[in-house]
Each structure stands twice: as structure tokens, then as C-alpha cells.
N, C-alpha and C positions, 0 to 999 in steps of 0.2 A: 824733785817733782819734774816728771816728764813736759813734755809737751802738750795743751789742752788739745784731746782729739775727739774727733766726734766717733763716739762709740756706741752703741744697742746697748742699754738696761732694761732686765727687765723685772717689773718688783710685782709680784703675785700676794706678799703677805698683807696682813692689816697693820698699821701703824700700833707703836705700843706707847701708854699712857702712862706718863711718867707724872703722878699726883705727886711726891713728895718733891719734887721741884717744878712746882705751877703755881706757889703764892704768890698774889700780887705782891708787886716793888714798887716805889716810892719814885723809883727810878726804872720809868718806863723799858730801858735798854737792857735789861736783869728779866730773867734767868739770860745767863750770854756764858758763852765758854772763853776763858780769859787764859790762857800758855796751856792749852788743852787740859783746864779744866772747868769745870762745870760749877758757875757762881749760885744760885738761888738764893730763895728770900724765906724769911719766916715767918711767922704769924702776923707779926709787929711792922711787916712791910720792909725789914733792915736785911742787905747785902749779907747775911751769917752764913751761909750755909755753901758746902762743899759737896757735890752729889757725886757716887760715882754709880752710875747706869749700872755697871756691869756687874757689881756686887750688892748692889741693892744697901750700898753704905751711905749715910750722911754725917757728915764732920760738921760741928761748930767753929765758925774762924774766930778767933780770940776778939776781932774787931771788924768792921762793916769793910767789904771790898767796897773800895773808890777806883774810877780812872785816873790817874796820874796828874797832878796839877801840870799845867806847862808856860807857865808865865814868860818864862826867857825865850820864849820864840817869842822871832819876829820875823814878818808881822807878826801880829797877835791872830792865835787861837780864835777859830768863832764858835761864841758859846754854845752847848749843848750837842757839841760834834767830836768826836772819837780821834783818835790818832795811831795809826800801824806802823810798825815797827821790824825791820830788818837787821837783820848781821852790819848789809850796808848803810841804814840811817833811818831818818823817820819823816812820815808822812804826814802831815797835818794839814786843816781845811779855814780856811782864810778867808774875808768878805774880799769880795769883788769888787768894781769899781761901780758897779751898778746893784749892786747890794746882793749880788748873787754870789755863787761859792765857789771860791780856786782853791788848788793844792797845792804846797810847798813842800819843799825837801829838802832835809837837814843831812848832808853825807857825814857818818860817824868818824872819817877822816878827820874834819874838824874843817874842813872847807867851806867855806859860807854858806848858808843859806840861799838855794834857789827856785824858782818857778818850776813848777815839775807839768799840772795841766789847767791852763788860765785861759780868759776869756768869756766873749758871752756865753749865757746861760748857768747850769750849775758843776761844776765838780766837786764831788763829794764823793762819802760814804768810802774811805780806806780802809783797807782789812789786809792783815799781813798774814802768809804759812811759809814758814823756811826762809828762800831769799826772793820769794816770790810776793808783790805786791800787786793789788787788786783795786777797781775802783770805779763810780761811775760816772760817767764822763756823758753828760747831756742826759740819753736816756741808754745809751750802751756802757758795757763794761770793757775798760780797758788793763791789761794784765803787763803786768813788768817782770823779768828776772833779773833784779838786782844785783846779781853776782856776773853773769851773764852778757844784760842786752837786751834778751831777748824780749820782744813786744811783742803783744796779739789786740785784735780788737776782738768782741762777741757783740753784734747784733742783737739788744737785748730785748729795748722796752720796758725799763725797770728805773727803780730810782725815787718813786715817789711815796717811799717808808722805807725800809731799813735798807741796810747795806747786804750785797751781797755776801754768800759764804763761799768760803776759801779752803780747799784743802789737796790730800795727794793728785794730783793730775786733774784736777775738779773745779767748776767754781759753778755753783744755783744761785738763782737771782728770785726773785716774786716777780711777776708779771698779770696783767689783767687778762684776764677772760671775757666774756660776753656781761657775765653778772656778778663773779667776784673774780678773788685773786688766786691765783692759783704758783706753783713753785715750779721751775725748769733749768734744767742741769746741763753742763758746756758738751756732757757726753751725751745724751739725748734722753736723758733721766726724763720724765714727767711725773708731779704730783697733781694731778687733778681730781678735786673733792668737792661736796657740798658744801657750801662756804667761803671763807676765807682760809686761806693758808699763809702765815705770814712769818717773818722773821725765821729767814734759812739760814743756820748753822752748820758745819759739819763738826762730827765728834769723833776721832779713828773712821769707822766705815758704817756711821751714823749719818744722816744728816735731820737734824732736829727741825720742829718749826712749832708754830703757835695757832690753837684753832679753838674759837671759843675761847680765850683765857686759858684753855690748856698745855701744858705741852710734849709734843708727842715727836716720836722717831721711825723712821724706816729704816729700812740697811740701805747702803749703797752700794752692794756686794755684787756683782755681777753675777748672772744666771749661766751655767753651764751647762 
């Protein structure tokens, strides 16, 4: 993954509706793409379902996708929050001293556990692509390459529902609008619709999101 640069997108098509993964979940974080793929839910509200967009196939999983339990960190886990995952180790989101949310970092090295972004207010919402680590820190996103170094911050105004998305040279956040939420990208993407737009994922040169209970994809292919 290059460097996040701010680049011109421009998206002219209409988003396309992807009904056979838009059942409600049980577990509000679902449909989510999990090692680039596409989890959904089925009838019955259970993690089963394996989408792949691009063929218009659905796989049954033999058993419900779960997040990873992670008891052996310490600190402890704060319930109902996500953990990302690098080559070089893992991210996890922690209570604060003030009941708010910090991050720790577990190096796959096997070297302790330590404070990765603490302090007042919230740090949350990790998301990992490659050796790159993503995350939001107050109300911006801050980006790490784990193999690297290399740090960016983005100026964001996000954070107050799901985590950002993470992908090739990329990372969209939700942000508020005047009267809903609307989706914007580190390259100068804009999703702005009637509505809500919520919960941005990227899928290869998708980025997904959720409107109305639906959910639906544009390209993020750049216009030539």
C-alpha cells in the first residue's frame, strides 16, 4: 500500500444493491468483510453466508462466523469492539482510565504488550489491510505502517458508529453532513446521498456501505 494521497475520484454510476447480503444480523457489525471476504447473514439472523459480489455466488459456512475470542490480552478486551491484525501484531481497544477507549498493541515478536494511542477521550475502531493499521483517534483517523513507520493523521470528524475502511492506498470514514451521514474517502472520494450512508468497507475496488438496511457498493476505480 502506497502512501494515502489525496487524489480526484470521480464516480458518475449508481450504487448497485446487493439484496442477497443485506439480511439482518444478530450481530449488528455483519455483513463485514473479514480476510477479504464477505460475511453475511441469513434468514435466521446467523453469520452463514459467504458472498462473492463478483459472481453473484453464495456459499454456506458449515458454522456461524464469530470475531476471535481474546481473553489472553491484557488489559482486557472492551466488550463489543473489534481487534486488527498485522504481519507485525495486533490491535486491540481497552477501557480507559476514564471509562473511555485506548488501544494496545500486542508485537507478534512476542514482546510485551504496549500502549499504542491512550488517553482522554476515545481511541477506537482498528481495522487492519496488509501491514497497514488504521484507527480513530478522537474524531480523526490515524494510519500506521507496521512494517515501515510510517504515520499519517486524516483530519476526519468520524467515529461516532463504525470504524473506518481500510484498503489499497485508501481509507473512507462516515462523517456528518448538515442532516445525515454521509461517506468520504482519504483520496477525495465523496459519497453523498439522501440519507444515511453508513458502515464503509472496501472490497478489491468496491467500497461497500449500508443505507436503509441495505447494502450497496460503488467502484472506487478511478475515472480516466
Amino acid at each position: 500500500m502506497t502512501a494515502l494521497l489525496l487524489l480526484s475520484l470521480a464516480h458518475a454510476e449508481p450504487p448497485t444493491v446487493h439484496h442477497q447480503a443485506s439480511n439482518t444480523c444478530a450481530d449488528h457489525r455483519y455483513p463485514r468483510v473479514v480476510d477479504g471476504i464477505l460475511v453475511a447473514c441469513d434468514k435466521m439472523r446467523r453469520t452463514l453466508l459467504e458472498v462473492d459480489l463478483d459472481a453473484g455466488r453464495v456459499i454456506e459456512r458449515p458454522k456461524p462466523h464469530r470475531p476471535p475470542v481474546l481473553d489472553h490480552l491484557k488489559p482486557k478486551q472492551r466488550a463489543g469492539t473489534l481487534s486488527a491484525e498485522t504481519p507485525a501484531g495486533l490491535a486491540w481497544v481497552t477501557h480507559g482510565p476514564q471509562d473511555d477507549a485506548d488501544i494496545w498493541w500486542a508485537p507478534s515478536d512476542q514482546t510485551p504488550p504496549r500502549p499504542l494511542d491512550v488517553g482522554p477521550g476515545d481511541q477506537h475502531h482498528p481495522v487492519a489491510f496488509g501491514d497497514w493499521l488504521a484507527w480513530v483517534s478522537f474524531s480523526d483517523i490515524k494510519v500506521w505502517n507496521t512494517a515501515t513507520g510510517e504515520r499519517k493523521k486524516l483530519i476526519a470528524g468520524t467515529g461516532f458508529n463504525s470504524p473506518p475502511a481500510l484498503g489499497d492506498a485508501i481509507a473512507c470514514w462516515e462523517t456528518r453532513a448538515e442532516s445525515d451521514v454521509d461517506i468520504v474517502c482519504s483520496d477525495g472520494f465523496e459519497l453523498r446521498r439522501t440519507g444515511h450512508q453508513t458502515n464503509p468497507q472496501i472490497l478489491g475496488e468496491r467500497l461497500l456501505f449500508r443505507e436503509r438496511g441495505v447494502l450497496l457498493s460503488v467502484s472506487l476505480r478511478s475515472e480516466k
